[in-house]
N, C-alpha and C positions, 0 to 999 in steps of 0.2 A: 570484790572489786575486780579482781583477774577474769573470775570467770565474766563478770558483762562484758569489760575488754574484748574477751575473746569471743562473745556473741557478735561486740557491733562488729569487730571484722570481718567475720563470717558472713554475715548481713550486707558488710559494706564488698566484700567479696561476689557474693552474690548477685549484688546490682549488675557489677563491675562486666562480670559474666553473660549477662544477661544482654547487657547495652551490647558485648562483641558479637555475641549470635546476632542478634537481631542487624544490628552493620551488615557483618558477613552472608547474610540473608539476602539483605535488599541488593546487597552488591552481587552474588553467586546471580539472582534474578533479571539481572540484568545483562542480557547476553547479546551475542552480534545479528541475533534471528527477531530481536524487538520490530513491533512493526512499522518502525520508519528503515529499519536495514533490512526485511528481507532479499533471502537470494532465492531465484528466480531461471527455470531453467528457460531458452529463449527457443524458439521451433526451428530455429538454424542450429542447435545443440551446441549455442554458448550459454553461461550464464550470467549475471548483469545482478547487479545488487544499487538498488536506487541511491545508494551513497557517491557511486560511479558517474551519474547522472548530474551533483554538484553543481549551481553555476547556471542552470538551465530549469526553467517549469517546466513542470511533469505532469499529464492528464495520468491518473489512475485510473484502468475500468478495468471492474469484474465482468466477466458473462460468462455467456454458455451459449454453444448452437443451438439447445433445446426451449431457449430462452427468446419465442416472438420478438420482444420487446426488445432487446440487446442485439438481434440480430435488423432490427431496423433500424437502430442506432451506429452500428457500424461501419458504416459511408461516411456519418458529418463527424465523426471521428479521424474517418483516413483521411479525409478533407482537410481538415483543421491541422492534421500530421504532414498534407503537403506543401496548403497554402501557407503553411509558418516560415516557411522557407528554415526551418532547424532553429528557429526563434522555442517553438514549443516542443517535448519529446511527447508526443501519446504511447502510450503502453496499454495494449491491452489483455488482460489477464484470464485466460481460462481456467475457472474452478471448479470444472462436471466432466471435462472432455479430454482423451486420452493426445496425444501426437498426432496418430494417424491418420484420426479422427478430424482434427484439427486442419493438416495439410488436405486432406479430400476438401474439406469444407471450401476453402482458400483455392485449390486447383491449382490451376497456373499463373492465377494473379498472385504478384507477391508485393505483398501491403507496406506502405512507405511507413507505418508506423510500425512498434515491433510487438510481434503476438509474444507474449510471454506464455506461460503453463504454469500453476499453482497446482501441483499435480498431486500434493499429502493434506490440500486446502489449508495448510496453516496460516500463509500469509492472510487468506479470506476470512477469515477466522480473528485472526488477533484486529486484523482490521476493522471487524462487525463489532468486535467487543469495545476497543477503543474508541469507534465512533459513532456507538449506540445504534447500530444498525442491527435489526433481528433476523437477519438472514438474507436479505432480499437482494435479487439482480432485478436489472445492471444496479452498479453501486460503483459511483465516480468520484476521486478524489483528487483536488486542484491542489498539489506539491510547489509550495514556492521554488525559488534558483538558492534557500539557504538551506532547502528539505523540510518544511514545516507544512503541514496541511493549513490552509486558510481557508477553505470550503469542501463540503462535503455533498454529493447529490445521492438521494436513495430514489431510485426509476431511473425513469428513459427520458433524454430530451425528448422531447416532441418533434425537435425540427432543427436545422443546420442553424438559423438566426438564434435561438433558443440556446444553444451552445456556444457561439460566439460572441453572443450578448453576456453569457456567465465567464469566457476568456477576457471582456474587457474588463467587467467591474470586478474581477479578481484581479489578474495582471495589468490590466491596462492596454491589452493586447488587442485590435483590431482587423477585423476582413483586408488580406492585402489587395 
C-alpha cells in the first residue's frame, strides 16, 4: 500500500511538473517582439514600436524598391498619409533594402507618412506567418486605434479609389 502511495505521487508530481513547464513556456514565448509590438528602426534613426501609435489606425506596408508593384503603390499611400489630416498613421516598412538605399530612393522628398526599415526581416516574417501570407510584397495591414489587425491585403492596390474604398469599410474613413 505505501508503495502505490508513493507511485500515485510521483505520478501526481509529475503532471504537476509538467503543467509548470508548459505555463512557463507559453509565457517565456511571449515576448515584446510578437508581431502586434514590433520595434522598428525609422529612416530618421528613431525607432517607434506600433504600441506607441495606440489611439490612431495604422496602414501597415511592406515593400521594397525592387518591388514594381510596391513602388506604384507608394503615392496613394502618401496620399492617404496626408489627406487624413493625422486621422490615419501609414507606415511603410522596407524588408530588402538597406538606409542608404532607402534615403537615395526618397531623395529630397520627405514623405509625410513614415518609412520604417525591417532591417533583420523579423517583423515581415512573424507578420507572413500570423497572417498566412507566403512571402509576398506589398502586403498591407489595416491596425485598428485598439492595435488589432481587422484587414489584411496581399498585392498592390490598383489605384488611389481602391485604397480608400478599403480605408472606409475598415475604419469608416472617407476621401477628405
Amino acid at each position: 500500500m505505501a508503495s502505490r502511495m508513493l507511485k500515485k505521487t510521483w505520478v501526481i508530481l509529475a503532471i504537476v511538473i509538467i503543467a509548470v513547464g508548459t505555463i512557463v513556456g507559453i509565457a517565456l514565448s511571449r515576448n515584446s517582439s510578437s508581431p502586434s509590438d514590433i520595434t522598428l528602426p525609422i529612416i530618421t534613426w528613431n525607432e517607434t514600436t506600433l504600441s506607441t501609435l495606440e489611439g490612431t489606425p495604422v496602414v501597415l506596408n511592406f515593400w521594397s524598391i525592387g518591388c514594381p508593384a510596391c513602388r506604384q503603390q507608394l503615392p496613394y499611400l502618401e496620399d492617404v498619409a496626408e489627406q487624413s489630416g493625422g486621422q490615419i498613421k501609414v507606415i511603410a516598412i522596407n524588408m530588402a533594402d538597406n538606409a542608404a538605399n532607402i534615403q537615395k530612393f526618397f531623395g529630397e522628398y520627405e514623405p509625410t507618412m513614415i518609412i520604417a526599415l525591417d532591417d533583420n526581416g523579423k517583423g515581415f516574417v512573424n507578420y507572413c506567418r500570423d497572417y498566412e501570407n507566403p512571402g509576398y510584397i506589398p502586403f498591407t495591414l489595416f491596425v485598428d486605434s485598439e492595435g488589432l489587425v481587422q484587414y489584411v491585403k496581399i498585392g498592390a492596390f490598383t489605384s488611389e479609389a481602391a485604397l480608400w474604398n478599403t480605408l472606409n469599410d475598415v475604419f469608416g474613413i472617407t476621401i477628405p
